[in-house]
N, C-alpha and C positions, 0 to 999 in steps of 0.2 A: 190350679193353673198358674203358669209362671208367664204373667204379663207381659214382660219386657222381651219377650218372645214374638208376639204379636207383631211389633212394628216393624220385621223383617218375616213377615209372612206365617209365622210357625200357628199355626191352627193345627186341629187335631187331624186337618185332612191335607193340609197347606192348599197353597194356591194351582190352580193346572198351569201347565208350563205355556199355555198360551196367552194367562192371566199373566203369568210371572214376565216374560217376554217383552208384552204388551209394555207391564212398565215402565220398560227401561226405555221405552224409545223416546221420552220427551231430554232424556240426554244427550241426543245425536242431535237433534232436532231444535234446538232454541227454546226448550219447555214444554213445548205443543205435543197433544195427545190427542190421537187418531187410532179408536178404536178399530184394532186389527179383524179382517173380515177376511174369509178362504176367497170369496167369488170379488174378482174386482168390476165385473161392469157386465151385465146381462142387457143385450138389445134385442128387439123382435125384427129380424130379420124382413119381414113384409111389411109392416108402417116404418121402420127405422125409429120408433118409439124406444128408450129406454126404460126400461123398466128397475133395474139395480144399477147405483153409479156409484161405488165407493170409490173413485180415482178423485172427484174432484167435490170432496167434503169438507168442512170449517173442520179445522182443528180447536178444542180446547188449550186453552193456556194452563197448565198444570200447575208449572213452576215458571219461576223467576225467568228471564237468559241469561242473567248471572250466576243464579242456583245450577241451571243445565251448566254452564260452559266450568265450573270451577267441578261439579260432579264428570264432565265428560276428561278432564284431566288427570282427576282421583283415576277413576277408571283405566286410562293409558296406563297409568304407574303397573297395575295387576300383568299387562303387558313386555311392556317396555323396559322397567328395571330389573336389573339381574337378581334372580331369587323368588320376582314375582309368581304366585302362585297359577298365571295366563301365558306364559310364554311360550308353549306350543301352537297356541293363536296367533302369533304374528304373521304379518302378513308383509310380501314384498314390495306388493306398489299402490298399498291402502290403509292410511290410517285406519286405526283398530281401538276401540274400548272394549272392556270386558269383565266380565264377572265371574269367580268361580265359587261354588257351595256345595258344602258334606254336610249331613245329616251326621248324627250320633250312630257311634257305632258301622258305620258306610251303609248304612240304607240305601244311601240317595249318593248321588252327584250330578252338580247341574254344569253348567256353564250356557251365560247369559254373553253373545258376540253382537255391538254396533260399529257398524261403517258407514259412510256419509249416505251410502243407498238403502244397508239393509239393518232391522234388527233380528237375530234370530235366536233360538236359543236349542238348548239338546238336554235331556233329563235320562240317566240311567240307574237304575234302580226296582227296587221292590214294594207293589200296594201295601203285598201284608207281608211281617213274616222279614227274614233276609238270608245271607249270606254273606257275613262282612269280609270272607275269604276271596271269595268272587269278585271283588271289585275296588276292593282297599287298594291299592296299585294303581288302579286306572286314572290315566289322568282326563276327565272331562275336556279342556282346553284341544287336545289332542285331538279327540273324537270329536268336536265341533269343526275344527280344520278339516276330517278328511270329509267329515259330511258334507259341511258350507264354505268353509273359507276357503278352500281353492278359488268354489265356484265365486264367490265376493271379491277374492282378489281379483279374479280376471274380468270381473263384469267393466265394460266402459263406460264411465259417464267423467264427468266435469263437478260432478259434486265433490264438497269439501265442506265438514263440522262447521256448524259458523262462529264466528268471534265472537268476542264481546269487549270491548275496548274500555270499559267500564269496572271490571276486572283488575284486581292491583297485583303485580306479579314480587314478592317481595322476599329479602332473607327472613328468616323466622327466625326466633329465640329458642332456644334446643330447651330450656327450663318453662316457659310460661307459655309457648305458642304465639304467642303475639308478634307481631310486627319489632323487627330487631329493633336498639339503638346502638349507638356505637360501641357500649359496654357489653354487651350483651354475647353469652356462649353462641353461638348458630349452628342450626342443624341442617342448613338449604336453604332451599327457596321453597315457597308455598304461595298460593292464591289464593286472593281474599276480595270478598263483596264488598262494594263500596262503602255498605252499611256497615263494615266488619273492618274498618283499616284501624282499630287501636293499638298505639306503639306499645311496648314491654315499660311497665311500670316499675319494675322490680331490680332493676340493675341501673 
C-alpha cells in the first residue's frame, strides 16, 4: 500500500463524493464543519413540532480561520490564474474556490466548487473497470459549471468568504519559500499564518 496516498483520500475504494465535498467546506466557511445532510428541516405539520433541523446546528471547528482563509486562497489560484487547472469554473459575480482531481490512467475526474453559499462537488468516472478514451479530454471544472455553477452564480445572497486579518500577505523567496528580504530572488506573493511568518535566512 503506498501510504502517502492516504492523506488525499486514495483508499482502495476512496471517499463518496459526498464525503469528499463535505470536506472542503470548512474552507469557505472559517474552519467549521457541518456535516452535510440531503433533508434540511422536517416539521409535523399538526403540532408545528420539529422533528429534523439541520438549518440551525453547532458547527465543529475543524481547522484554524487561518488554516481555512490562506487554504480558501490556494484554492482561488486553481481558478483564477491563467493556466489553472479550474478555469472553466469561474464564475461572473461570485467568488469561486475549487478543486480539480484525475485518478491514474482517467478513471476518475472530480471537481470540488465553494462559494460564499454553496459547497458542491461532481465526480465522472468508472466503479470498476474504465475507459481512459471516454473521458481523458473532459474537463470536470466545465461539467461543474453547467451542472451548478450557473445556478451559484445567480443565487442572491450578501455572503462573502470571511477574512482573516491575522493572515500576512507577503512576497516570497522564489529559492526557500520563506518570507522575502531585500536580497532575496521573488516569485510573488504568498500568505502566511501568523505562526508561519519566518524571513528567508539564506540570502
Amino acid at each position: 500500500m503506498t501510504y502517502s496516498s492516504l492523506a488525499v483520500g486514495g483508499t482502495s475504494t476512496g471517499p463518496t463524493l459526498i464525503n469528499l465535498t463535505n470536506a472542503y467546506m470548512p474552507y469557505g466557511n472559517g474552519g467549521k464543519y457541518y456535516k452535510a445532510s440531503m433533508i434540511s428541516k422536517v416539521v409535523d405539520t399538526n403540532s408545528g413540532e420539529v422533528i429534523i433541523d439541520n438549518e440551525n446546528v453547532e458547527g465543529e471547528q475543524a481547522v484554524s480561520g487561518e488554516t481555512s482563509y490562506v487554504m480558501n486562497k490556494l484554492l482561488q489560484t486553481v481558478i483564477n490564474e491563467s493556466g489553472g487547472t479550474g478555469t472553466s469554473a469561474r464564475l461572473s459575480n461570485k467568488e469561486i474556490a475549487g478543486k480539480t482531481g484525475t485518478t491514474e490512467n482517467w478513471r476518475d475526474i472530480t471537481f470540488i466548487g465553494l462559494t460564499p453559499d454553496f459547497v458542491s462537488g461532481i465526480w465522472v468516472g468508472y466503479p470498476h473497470g474504465g475507459n481512459s478514451d471516454a473521458i481523458k479530454n473532459a474537463d470536470s471544472s466545465r461539467i461543474w459549471y453547467s451542472i451548478f455553477g450557473e445556478y451559484a452564480d445567480s443565487y442572491e445572497s450578501d455572503a462573502e468568504f470571511p477574512e482573516c486579518d491575522t493572515v500576512v500577505y507577503k512576497k516570497y523567496c522564489s529559492k526557500s519559500g520563506l518570507i522575502a528580504n531585500d536580497k532575496c530572488p521573488t516569485g510573488g506573493y504568498g500568505y502566511y499564518k501568523s505562526s508561519n511568518c519566518a524571513k528567508c535566512n539564506i540570502h
